[in-house]
N, C-alpha and C positions, 0 to 999 in steps of 0.2 A: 477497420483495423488501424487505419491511419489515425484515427482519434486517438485510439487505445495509447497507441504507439506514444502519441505525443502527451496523453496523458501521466502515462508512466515513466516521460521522463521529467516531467513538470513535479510529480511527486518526489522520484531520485533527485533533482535538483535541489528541491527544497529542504529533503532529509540530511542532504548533504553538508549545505550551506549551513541548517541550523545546526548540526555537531561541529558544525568549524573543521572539516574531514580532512587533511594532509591530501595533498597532490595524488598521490598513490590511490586512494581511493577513489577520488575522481578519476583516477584514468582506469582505475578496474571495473567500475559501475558504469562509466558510455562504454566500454568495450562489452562490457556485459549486456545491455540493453542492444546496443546496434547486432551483436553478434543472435541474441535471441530475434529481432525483430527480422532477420536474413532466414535463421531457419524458419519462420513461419511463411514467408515466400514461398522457401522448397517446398512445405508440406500443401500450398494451395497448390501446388505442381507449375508455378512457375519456373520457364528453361532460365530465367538471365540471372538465376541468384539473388547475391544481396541484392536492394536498394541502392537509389543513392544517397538517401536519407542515415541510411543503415553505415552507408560508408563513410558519412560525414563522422557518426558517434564515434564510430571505429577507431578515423584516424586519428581523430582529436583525442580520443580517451590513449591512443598507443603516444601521441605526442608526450600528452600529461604524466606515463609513466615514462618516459625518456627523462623527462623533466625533471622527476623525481627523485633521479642519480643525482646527486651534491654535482661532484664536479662537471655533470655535464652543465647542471644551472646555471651553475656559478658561471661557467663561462659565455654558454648562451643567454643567459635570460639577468640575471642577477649582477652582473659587472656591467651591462648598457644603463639598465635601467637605475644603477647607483650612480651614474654621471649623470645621467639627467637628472633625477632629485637632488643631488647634490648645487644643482643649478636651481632648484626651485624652492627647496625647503627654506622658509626663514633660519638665519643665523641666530645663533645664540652668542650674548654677550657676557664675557665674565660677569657682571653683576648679575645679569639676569642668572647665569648661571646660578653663581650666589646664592639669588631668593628661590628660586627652583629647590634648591637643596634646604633651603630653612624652615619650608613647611612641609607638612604632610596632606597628604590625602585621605579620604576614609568616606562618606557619603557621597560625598561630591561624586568620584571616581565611580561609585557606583550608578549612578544618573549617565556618564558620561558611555559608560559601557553599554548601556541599554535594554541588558537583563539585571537590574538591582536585585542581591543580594539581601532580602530585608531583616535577615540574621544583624546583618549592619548597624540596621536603622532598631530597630527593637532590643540589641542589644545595650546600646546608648542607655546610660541609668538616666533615671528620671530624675526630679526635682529634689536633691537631696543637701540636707544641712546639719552640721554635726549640734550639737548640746549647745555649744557655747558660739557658735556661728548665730545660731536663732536668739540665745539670749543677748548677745551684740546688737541685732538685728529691732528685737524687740527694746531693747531698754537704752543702751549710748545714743544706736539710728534715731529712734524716738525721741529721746532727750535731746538731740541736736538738731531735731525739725523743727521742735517748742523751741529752740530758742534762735531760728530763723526768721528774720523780718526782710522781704525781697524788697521791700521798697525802701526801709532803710538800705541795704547792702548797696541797690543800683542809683537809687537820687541821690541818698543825701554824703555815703563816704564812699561812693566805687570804690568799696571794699568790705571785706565781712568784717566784723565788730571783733573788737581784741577779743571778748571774753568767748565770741566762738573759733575766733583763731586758736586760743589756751585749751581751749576743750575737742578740738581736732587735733592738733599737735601731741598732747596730755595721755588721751584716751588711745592713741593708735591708727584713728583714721589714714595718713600719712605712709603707715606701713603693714598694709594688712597681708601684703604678698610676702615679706620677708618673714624667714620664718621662727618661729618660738625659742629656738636657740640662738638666734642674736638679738632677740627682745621684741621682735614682730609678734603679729597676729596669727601669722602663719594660716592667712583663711583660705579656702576654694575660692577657684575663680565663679562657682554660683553666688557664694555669698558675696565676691566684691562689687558683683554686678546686682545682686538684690542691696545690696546697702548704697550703691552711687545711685540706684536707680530709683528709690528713695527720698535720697538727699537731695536728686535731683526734680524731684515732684513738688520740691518746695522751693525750693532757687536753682536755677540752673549753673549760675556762677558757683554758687558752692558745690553743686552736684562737679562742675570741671576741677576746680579748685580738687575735688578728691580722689579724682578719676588720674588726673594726667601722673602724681608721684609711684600710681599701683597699672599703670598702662605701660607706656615708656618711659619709663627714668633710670637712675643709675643704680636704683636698687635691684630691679630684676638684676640686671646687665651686672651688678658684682656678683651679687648671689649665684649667677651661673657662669662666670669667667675671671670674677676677681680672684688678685693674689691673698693669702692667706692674710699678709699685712693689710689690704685693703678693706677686707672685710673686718677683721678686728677690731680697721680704725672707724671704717664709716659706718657698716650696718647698725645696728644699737642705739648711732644718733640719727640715724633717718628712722630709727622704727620708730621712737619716741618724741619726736618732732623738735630737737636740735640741731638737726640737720634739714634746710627746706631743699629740695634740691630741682633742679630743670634740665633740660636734654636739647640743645642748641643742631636743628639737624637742618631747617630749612636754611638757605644763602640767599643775598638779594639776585641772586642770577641763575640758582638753580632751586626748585620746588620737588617735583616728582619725578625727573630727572637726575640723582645723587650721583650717579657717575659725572656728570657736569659738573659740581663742584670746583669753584676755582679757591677757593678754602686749601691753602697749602702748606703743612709742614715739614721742613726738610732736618731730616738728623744730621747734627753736631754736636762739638761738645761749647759747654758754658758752665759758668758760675752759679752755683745755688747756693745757699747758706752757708758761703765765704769757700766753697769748695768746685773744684772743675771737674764737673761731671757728664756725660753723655747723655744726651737731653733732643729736644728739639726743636728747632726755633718757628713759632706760630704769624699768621696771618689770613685773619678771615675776618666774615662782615655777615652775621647773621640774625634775622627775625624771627617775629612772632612767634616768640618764643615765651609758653606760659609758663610761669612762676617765677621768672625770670627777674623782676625788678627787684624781687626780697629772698631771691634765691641766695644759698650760701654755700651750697657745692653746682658748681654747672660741669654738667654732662658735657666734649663735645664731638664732633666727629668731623672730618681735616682727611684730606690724601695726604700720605706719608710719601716723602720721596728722600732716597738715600745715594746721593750722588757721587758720594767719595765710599760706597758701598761697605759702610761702617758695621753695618749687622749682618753681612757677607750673603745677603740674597740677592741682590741688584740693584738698580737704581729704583726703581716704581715697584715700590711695597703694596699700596690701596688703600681702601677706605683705614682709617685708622680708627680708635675711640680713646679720648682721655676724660679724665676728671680733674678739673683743679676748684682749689677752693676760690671763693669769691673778693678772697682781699689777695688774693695774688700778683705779683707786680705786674702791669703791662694790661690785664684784664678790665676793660671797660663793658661796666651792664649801664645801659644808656637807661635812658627815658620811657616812661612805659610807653605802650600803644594804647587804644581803644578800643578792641573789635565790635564793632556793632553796639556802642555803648555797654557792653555788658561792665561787670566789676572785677571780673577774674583776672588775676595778674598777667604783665602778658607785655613783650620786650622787645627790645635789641642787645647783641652781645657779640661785641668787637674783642678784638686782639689787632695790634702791629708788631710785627718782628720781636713777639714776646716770646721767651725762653722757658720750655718746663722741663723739669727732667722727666728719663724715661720710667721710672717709678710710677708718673700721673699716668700712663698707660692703663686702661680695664686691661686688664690679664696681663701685663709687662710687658716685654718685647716677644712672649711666643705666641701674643694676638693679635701686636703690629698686622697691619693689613687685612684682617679677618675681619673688620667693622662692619663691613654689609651684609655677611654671614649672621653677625652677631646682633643685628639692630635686625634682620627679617625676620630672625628665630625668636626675638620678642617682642616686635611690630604685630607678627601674626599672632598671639598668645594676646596681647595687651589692646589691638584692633576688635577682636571678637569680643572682648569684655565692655569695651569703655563707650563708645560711640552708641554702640547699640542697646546700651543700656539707658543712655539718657534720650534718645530716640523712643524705645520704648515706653517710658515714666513720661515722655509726655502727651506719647498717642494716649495712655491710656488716664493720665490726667485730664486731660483738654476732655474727653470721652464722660469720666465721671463729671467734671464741672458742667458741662453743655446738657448732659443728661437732668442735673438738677436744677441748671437754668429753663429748660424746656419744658417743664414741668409745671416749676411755678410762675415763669412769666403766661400771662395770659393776653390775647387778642382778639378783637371777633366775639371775646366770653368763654375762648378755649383756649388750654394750654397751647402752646404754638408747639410742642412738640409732635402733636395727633393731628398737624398739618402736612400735607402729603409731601408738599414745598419743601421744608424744613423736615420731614420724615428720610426722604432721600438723602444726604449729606448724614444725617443721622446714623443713617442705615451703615453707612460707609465708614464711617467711625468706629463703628459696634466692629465692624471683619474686620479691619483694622487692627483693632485693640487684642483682638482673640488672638489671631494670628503672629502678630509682632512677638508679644509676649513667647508664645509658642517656641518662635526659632531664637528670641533670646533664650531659654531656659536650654531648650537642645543643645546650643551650639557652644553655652558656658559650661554643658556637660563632657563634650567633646575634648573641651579643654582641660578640663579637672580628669579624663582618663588618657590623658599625656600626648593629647593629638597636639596640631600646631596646625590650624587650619586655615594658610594664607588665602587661598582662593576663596573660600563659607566667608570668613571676617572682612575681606576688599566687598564682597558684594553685598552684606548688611548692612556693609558700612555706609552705601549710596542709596539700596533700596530703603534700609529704617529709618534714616534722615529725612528720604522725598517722601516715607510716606506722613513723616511728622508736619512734614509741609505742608502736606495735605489738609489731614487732620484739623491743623490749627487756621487753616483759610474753611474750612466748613464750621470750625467751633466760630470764629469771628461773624462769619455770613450766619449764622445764627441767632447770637448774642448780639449783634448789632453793633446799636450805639454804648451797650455794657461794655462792650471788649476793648472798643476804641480809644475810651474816657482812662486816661492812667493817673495813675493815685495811688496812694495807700490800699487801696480796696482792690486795685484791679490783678485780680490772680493768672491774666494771660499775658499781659503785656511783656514781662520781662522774658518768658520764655520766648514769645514770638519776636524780639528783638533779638533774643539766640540762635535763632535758624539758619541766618547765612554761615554763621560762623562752624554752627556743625554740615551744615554741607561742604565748606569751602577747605574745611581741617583735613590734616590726614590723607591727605591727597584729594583731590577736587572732586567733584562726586562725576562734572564731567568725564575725565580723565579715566577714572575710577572705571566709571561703566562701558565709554567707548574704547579705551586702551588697552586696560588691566585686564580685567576680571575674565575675560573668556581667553586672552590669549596667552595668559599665565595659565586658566584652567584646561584650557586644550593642552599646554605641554605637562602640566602636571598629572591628567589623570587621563589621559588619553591612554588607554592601554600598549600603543607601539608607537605614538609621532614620536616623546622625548628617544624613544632608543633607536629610531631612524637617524633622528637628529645627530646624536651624537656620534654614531656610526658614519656619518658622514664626513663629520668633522672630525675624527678622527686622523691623527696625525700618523699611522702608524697603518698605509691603506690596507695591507694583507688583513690586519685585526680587525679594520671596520666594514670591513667587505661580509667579511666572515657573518660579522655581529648583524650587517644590515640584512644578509641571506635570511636568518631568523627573525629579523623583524618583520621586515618585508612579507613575507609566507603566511607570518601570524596578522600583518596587517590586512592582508588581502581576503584570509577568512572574516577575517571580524566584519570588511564588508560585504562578502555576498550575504553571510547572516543577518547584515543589517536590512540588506535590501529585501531577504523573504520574509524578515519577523515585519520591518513595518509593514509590508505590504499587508502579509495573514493578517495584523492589530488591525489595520485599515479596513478593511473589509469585514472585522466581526466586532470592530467597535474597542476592543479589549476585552472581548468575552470571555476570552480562552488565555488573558493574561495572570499574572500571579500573583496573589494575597500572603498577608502574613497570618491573615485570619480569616476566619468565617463570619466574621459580624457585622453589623451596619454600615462597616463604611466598607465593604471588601468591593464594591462596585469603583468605588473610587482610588483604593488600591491599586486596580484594574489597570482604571484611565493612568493613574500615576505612570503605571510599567510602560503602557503605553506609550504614552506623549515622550517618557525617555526613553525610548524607543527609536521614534523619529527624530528626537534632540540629536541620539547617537551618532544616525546617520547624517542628518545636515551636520552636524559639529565636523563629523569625517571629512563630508565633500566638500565642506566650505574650505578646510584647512589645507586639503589637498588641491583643491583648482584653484585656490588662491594664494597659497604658498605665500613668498614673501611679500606678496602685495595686501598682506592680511592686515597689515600693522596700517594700511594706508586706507583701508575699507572700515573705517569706525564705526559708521554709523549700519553696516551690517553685525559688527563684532560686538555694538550697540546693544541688538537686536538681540543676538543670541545670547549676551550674556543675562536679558531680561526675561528670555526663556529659561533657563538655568534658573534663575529668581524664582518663578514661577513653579516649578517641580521642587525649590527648597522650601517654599512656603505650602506647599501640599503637604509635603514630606513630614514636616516638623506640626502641623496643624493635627492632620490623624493620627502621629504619634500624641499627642498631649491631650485629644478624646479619650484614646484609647486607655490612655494610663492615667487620668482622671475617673477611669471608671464608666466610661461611655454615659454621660448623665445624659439621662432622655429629653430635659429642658433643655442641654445645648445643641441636639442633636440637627434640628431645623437651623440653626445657624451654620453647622459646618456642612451640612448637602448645600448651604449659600454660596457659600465661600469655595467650595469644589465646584460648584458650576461658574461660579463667574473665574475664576482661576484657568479653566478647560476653555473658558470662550475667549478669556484673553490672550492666552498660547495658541490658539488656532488663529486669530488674529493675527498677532504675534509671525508666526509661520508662514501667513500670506503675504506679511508684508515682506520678510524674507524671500522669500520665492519671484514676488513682485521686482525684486531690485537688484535679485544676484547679478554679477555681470554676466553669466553665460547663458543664454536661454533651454541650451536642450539641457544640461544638468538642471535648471530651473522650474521647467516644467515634468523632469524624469524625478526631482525630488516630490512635486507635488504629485505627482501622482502615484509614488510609491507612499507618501502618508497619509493621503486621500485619496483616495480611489472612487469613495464615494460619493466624495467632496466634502464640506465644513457643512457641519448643523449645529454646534453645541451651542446655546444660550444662556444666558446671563439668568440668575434670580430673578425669579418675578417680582413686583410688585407689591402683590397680597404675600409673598411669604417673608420680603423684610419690614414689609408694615407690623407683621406680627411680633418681631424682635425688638423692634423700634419699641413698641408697645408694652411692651415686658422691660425695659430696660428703665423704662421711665417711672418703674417703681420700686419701691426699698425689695433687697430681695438678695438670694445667694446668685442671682443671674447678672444683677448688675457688679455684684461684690468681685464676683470671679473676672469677669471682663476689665476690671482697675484692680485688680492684686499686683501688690506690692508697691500704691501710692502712699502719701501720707495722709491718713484723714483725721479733721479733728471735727467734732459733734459742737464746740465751742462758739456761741453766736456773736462772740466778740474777734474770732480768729477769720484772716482771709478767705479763707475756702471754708470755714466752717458755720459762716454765717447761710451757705446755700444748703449744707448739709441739713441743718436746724431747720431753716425754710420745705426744705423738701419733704423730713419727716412731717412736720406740723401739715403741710397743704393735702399730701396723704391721706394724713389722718382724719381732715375736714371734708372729703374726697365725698362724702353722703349726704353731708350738711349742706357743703357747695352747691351740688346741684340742684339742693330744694331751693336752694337760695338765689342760684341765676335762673331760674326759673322760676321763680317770683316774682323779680326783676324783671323779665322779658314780660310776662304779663302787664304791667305796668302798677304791679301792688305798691312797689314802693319807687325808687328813684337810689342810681349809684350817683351823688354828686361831692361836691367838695364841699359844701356850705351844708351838709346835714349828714348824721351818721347811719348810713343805711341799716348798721346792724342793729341797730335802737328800733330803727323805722319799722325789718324785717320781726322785730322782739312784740313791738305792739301791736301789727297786723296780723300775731299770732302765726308767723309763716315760721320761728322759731323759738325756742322756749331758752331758758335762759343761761341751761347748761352746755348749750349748741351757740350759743349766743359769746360763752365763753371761748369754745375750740374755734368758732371761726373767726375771733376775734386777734387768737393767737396765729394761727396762718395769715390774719392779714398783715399784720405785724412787722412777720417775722419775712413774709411775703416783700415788703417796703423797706425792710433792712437789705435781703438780697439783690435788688435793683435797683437802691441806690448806686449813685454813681460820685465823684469826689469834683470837687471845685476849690478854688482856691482864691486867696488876694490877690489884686490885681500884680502885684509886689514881691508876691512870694517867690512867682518860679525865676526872677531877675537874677542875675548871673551875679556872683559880688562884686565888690570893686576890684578885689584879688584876682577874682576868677577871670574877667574880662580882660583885664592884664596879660594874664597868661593865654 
C-alpha cells in the first residue's frame, strides 16, 4: 500500500506541475491524497488513524491553501521572498533597458519556454520574393557580379572601380530599404540579404560596401524617426546614390559598451547660417567607421547633456542621434583605416567643440535622447540581415569552389576529394552550407513579418561568422598550396583576408557569445525573469510587490514543469514529445522539444542561482548561449526540409546534421553541469536531463562519405547546398574556370578511368616529355573521339590549378607608396 501511496502521489505531482496548477490546487490534491491514504488505514482496521505520511500531505496541502489567500501571501511568503531577490536578481540598466524594449521575441522565446509552440516556427513564410525583387536579383545582382574583379578591387586600387561605384549608386544598391515613395527599392529584407549575399560571393568588400548603407545607416533611422523635412531632403538622395552616407557609433574608448561613451554634446545656442539658433555644441573621436572616408552624410550618435535645462527635461538627456552633412564646419573625416587589408571604405570621424543645430537631430528634439532605443530597433533589424548573410555566401562559396577543386585535383590517380582525409572537412562544409543558409532564409523572414529579432541576429552574428571560419580553414587545408598562392586567379584569398573583420564588427563575436546573447536572451524571453525584474525595481514598492506576487507564482510553476517534463523527455528520449508533423524528420522534432526542454530548465537555474553574478560567469553564459545556437540551427534546418518539399536526396544529410547537433548539445550540457558553481544544483540539473545518462552520437563515417560523394558531382544536390552564389560557366572568369573544369572532368569520368588504368598497367607512361593521350590513342587504349574529351578535361584540369606568379618587380611598393 505504501507503494500505491507514493505512486500516486508521484503521478498528482507530475499532473500537477505539467498544467502549471495555482496553489490552490496543490493544496486540494495533497489534502486529497493524504486524507484518502488515512481512510484506507481505518478500513484495514487500524486503531491510530491517519499516518504520518498521511499527515505530512495533509498539512502541507492545508498550508498550500492558506497560501492561496493573496493577502495572507503577500504577507507571509511573497514580501520576504521579494527582498531577497531584490538582492540577487541582476539590475537592469537604462540602456539595457533600452535594447530590452527594441527587439522582439518570437522563436527564440519559444525554445526558452520549453514547450515550443511550432504553430511559431511553421508559421514563419518561407522563402519568398516579389516579381521585381527576383528580376533585381537575377539581372542588376548579376550584372554587377560580371563586372567585379576582387583582385583589381583589393591589390591594385583598395577600392571598387568608378564604373561599379556608378552602377551601385545609379541602379539603387545603396538604397534598397528605403522605400518606393522616396525613390528606393523599397525591397524585403529576404531580398537585401539574397542580393548582399551574392555580391558578396564575389568580393566581400563590395558585398560590405552594400550591406552597411541597408544594415545601419541613416536611411532606415529617417525612414522610421525622421522629420517630415528630413526625409524630403535626404531620402531620394540616399536611394539614388547622391547621397553616400556612414553611422559613426563606435569611440576610441568605448566599443560594445555605448553607455561609456565619452562622445559629449551639450545644448546651447549658436550661429548657423548668420543666425542664433539653439543647437548643440559637439565633441567626439570616433572609428572604424565604414564609408566613412567618401561619406557625404555622417550618421552620429553623442550623449546629449542640457545643463542649463534648455529643452526642460533635465540635465542628461542620453544617447542622442544626428545627421550632418560632410562639408559641415568643425567636422573632420580623417584618413581611411585598413581592416585586414580589405578595400571597403572604412575611417575615423572627429568633431571639436563643433556647433549643429537641433534641426541635424534624427527626429528633432522629441528624439533627443532616444538614440539607443533608436539605433537597437534598427541594429536588430539590420544585424539579422547583413553579417549573416555575407557569413553565409561564403560558407556556401568556399563549399561549391572546394567541391570543384576536389574533384578535379587529382593525387595518388584519385580525385583527393574520395580521400577519407580530405572527405572529413568536406563533410563539414556540406552541414554547414545547408544549415547556414537555412537560418539565414528564416530569420530574414522573421524580419520581413515585422519581428525585430535582437537576440536570433546577436547569435548569427558570432555563430555564422565562426562557422565561415571554419569553412574557409577546411577549404584552405584542402586546396593547399591553390589557396595560399594570391593572384588574379586566386578566388579564396580576399574573402579569407575578410574574416577578422566580420568577426570583430558589430560587436566582437567574443563579447557577442560570452556577454550578450544569453543574457539579453534570458531577459527577453524568459517567460517571468524580465517581470521579476522590474517588479523589483520598481520605485513604487506597493505596485511591485503586487506585480512580483504574480510573477513569482507563475515563475515557480514554470519550474516544477520544468523539472517533471525534463525529467519524463529524459527518460523516454523524447518519445512522447511534440511534432508539427508526422514525417521524416518528426523524430527529430521530438529531440528538438526536448533538448529545449532541459535548455528551459538550466537557462532557469542558471539565472536564478547565479543571479547578478551571471554577467561575471561568461564562459558558462558562453556555453549556454551555444546551446541556444544549437536548437536555432535544428529549428531553422527542419523547417527548410520541410518546406523544400522534404527531397529524399537531402534527407541523409539532415538525419547528419540532427545527430551531430544532439551530440553537440549533450556535450555542450556536460560541460555546463561540469562547471556550474554549485554542485548539488549541478548534479540535480544533470540528472533531471539525463537520467539515463548521454548516448547521442555524432554521424557516422559511411553516412557523410556518402554526401561528400554526391556533392562532388554536377547535380541539384550540389546546386542547392550553394544557392544564392555567383556562378559563371566562363573558363576565363575566377571561379569559372573550376566550374568549366568540373563539368569537363565529369564528363571524361569513363574515359579516365580506362585511361588510369592503362597507365597503372604500364601501357603507357604519364610524363612531361611525351603526350600520354597520343600514347593512350596508339596503344588503342583510346579511340580518338575519347581522345578528344579527355584532352579537354585535361586542359581545362591545368587551367583550374594553375596558380599566379609574378616579376620579381611587380609586387614592389611604389616610390609613392613607400613614402606614405
Amino acid at each position: 500500500m505504501a507503494l500505491l501511496l507514493i505512486a500516486i502521489s508521484i503521478v498528482v505531482f507530475a499532473v500537477l506541475a505539467m498544467r502549471e496548477s495555482p496553489l490552490w490546487q496543490w493544496g486540494a490534491g495533497l489534502v486529497a491524497i493524504g486524507l484518502a491514504s488515512g481512510l484506507d488505514f481505518l478500513e484495514s482496521g487500524a486503531t491510530y488513524g491517519l499516518g504520518w505520511f498521511s499527515w505530512v500531505l495533509i498539512v502541507f496541502g492545508a498550508l498550500l491553501l492558506v497560501l492561496a489567500i493573496k493577502p495572507i501571501r503577500m504577507a507571509v511568503l511573497t514580501t520576504p521572498v521579494y527582498g531577497a531577490v531584490k538582492s540577487i536578481l541582476p539590475k537592469v540598466s537604462r540602456t539595457e533597458q533600452e535594447a530590452l524594449d527594441a527587439g522582439t521575441v518570437g522563436w527564440d522565446a519559444e525554445l526558452f519556454s520549453g514547450r515550443p509552440d511550432w504553430d511559431k516556427l511553421t508559421g514563419i513564410r518561407p522563402l519568398t520574393l516579389t516579381a521585381d525583387e527576383q528580376a533585381f536579383l537575377d539581372n542588376e545582382t548579376e550584372t554587377a557580379c560580371k563586372m567585379i574583379d576582387d583582385w583589381d578591387i583589393r591589390h591594385n586600387r583598395a577600392d571598387l572601380s568608378p564604373e561599379l561605384w556608378d552602377f551601385l549608386k545609379s541602379k539603387g544598391f545603396l538604397g534598397m530599404l528605403i522605400g518606393k515613395e522616396h525613390g528606393g527599392l523599397g525591397f524585403s529584407a529576404q531580398a537585401q540579404s539574397m542580393i548582399v549575399s551574392k555580391i558578396a560571393s564575389r568580393s566581400v568588400a563590395a558585398g560590405i560596401t552594400v550591406m552597411v548603407p541597408n544594415s545601419l545607416g541613416p536611411g532606415e533611422l529617417l525612414e522610421k524617426y525622421g522629420t517630415k523635412a528630413q526625409k524630403d531632403k535626404y531620402l531620394h538622395r540616399l536611394a539614388n546614390g547622391q547621397e553616400v552616407p556612414c553611422f559613426a557609433l563606435t569611440g576610441v574608448h568605448s566599443g560594445s559598451d555605448a553607455g561609456g561613451m565619452r562622445d559629449i554634446g551639450v545644448v546651447t545656442k549658436g550661429t548657423y547660417n548668420g543666425q542664433e539658433v539653439l543647437g548643440v555644441r559637439l565633441s567626439f573621436d570616433k572609428r572604424y567607421i565604414t564609408l566613412a572616408p567618401i561619406a557625404t552624410l555622417v550618421g552620429l550618435a553623442f550623449i546629449l547633456k542640457d545643463p542649463d535645462n534648455l529643452l526642460g527635461r533635465g540635465d542628461n538627456i542620453g544617447i542622442t542621434l544626428a545627421l550632418i552633412p560632410h562639408d559641415h564646419p568643425g567636422l573632420d573625416i580623417g584618413r581611411r583605416h585598413y581592416p585586414a587589408r580589405q578595400a571597403f571604405m572604412n575611417g575615423p570621424v572627429r568633431g571639436t567643440d563643433m556647433f549643429i543645430p537641433m534641426d541635424f537631430l534624427i527626429g528633432g528634439t522629441d528624439y533627443a535622447g532616444q538614440g539607443w532605443r533608436m539605433l537597437m530597433e534598427c541594429l536588430s533589424t539590420g544585424r539579422a540581415i547583413s553579417l549573416p548573410a555575407i557569413g553565409t555566401t561564403s560558407i556556401k562559396a568556399t563549399l561549391r569552389a572546394t567541391s570543384a577543386y576536389a574533384r578535379v585535383r587529382r593525387q595518388f590517380g584519385i580525385p583527393v576529394g574520395i580521400m577519407e582525409g580530405v572527405a572529413e572537412p568536406l563533410g563539414e562544409m556540406i552541414k554547414r552550407a545547408y544549415m547556414y543558409e537555412a537560418t539565414r532564409r528564416l530569420t530574414a523572414s522573421m524580419v520581413d513579418e515585422g519581428q525585430r529579432p535582437a537576440v536570433i541576429a546577436g547569435l548569427l552574428k558570432y555563430t555564422t561568422t565562426e562557422a565561415m571560419r571554419d569553412s574557409m580553414d577546411d577549404a584552405f587545408d584542402i586546396q593547399g598550396g591553390r589557396a595560399i598562392q594570391d593572384g588574379p586567379g586566386n578566388y579564396l584569398f580576399g574573402a579569407y583576408q575578410s574574416m577578422p573583420v566580420a568577426i570583430t564588427v558589430e560587436g566582437a563575436n567574443i563579447l557577442t557569445r560570452t556577454l550578450m546573447t544569453f543574457a539579453q536572451g534570458v531577459l527577453r524571453a524568459h517567460p517571468y525573469l524580465l517581470r521579476e525584474i522590474q517588479a523589483v525595481q520598481d520605485k513604487d514598492r506597493k505596485a511591485g510587490l503586487d506585480a512580483f506576487d504574480g510573477a513569482f507564482g507563475g515563475h515557480t510553476a514554470f519550474m516544477l514543469r520544468n523539472i517533471v517534463a525534463s525529467f519524463l523527455h529524459g527518460l523516454t528520449n523524447g518519445a512522447f514529445a511534440s511534432s508539427p508533423n508526422q514525417g521524416p524528420m518528426t523524430r527529430w522534432y521530438r529531440r528538438l522539444h526536448r533538448y529545449a526542454q532541459d535548455f528551459a530548465l538550466v537557462a532557469d537555474w542558471t539565472t536564478v542561482v547565479l543571479g547578478g553574478a551571471l554577467k561575471r560567469k561568461q564562459k558558462l553564459s558562453g556555453r549556454m548561449a551555444d546551446l541556444l545556437g544549437e536548437l536555432y540551427l535544428m529549428s531553422a534546418t527542419l523547417k527548410r526540409f520541410d518546406e523544400e518539399g522534404r527531397i529524399e536526396e537531402d534527407r541523409e544529410l539532415i538525419d547528419a546534421i540532427m545527430a551531430d547537433r544532439v551530440a553537440n548539445m549533450e556535450r555542450i550540457f556536460a560541460e555546463v553541469f561540469a562547471n556550474f558553481p554549485n554542485p548539488f544544483f549541478a548534479n540535480a540539473m544533470r540528472f533531471l536531463c539525463f537520467p539515463l545518462g548521454r548516448h547521442a552520437k555524432r554521424a557516422s563515417d559511411r553516412v557523410n562519405y556518402r554526401f561528400v560523394r554526391a556533392v562532388l558531382r554536377p547535380g541539384g544536390f550540389r546546386d542547392r547546398l550553394t544557392t544564392g552564389v555567383y556562378v559563371s560557366m566562363d573558363p576565363n572568369d575566377v571561379t569559372g574556370v573550376l566550374e568549366d573544369a568540373f563539368i569537363k572532368v565529369t564528363e571524361a569520368e569513363d574515359i579516365e578511368a580506362k585511361f588510369v588504368k592503362a597507365a597503372r598497367k604500364g601501357v603507357f607512361e604519364r610524363r612531361l616529355d611525351r603526350d600520354a593521350i597520343d600514347d593512350a590513342v596508339a596503344a588503342g587504349v583510346l579511340n580518338d573521339n575519347e581522345a578528344g574529351v579527355m584532352r579537354a578535361a585535361d586542359e581545362a584540369t591545368n587551367r583550374a590549378v594553375h596558380v599566379d606568379d609574378f616579376q620579381m618587380d611587380v609586387l614592389k611598393p611604389t616610390t609613392q607608396q613607400a613614402a606614405e
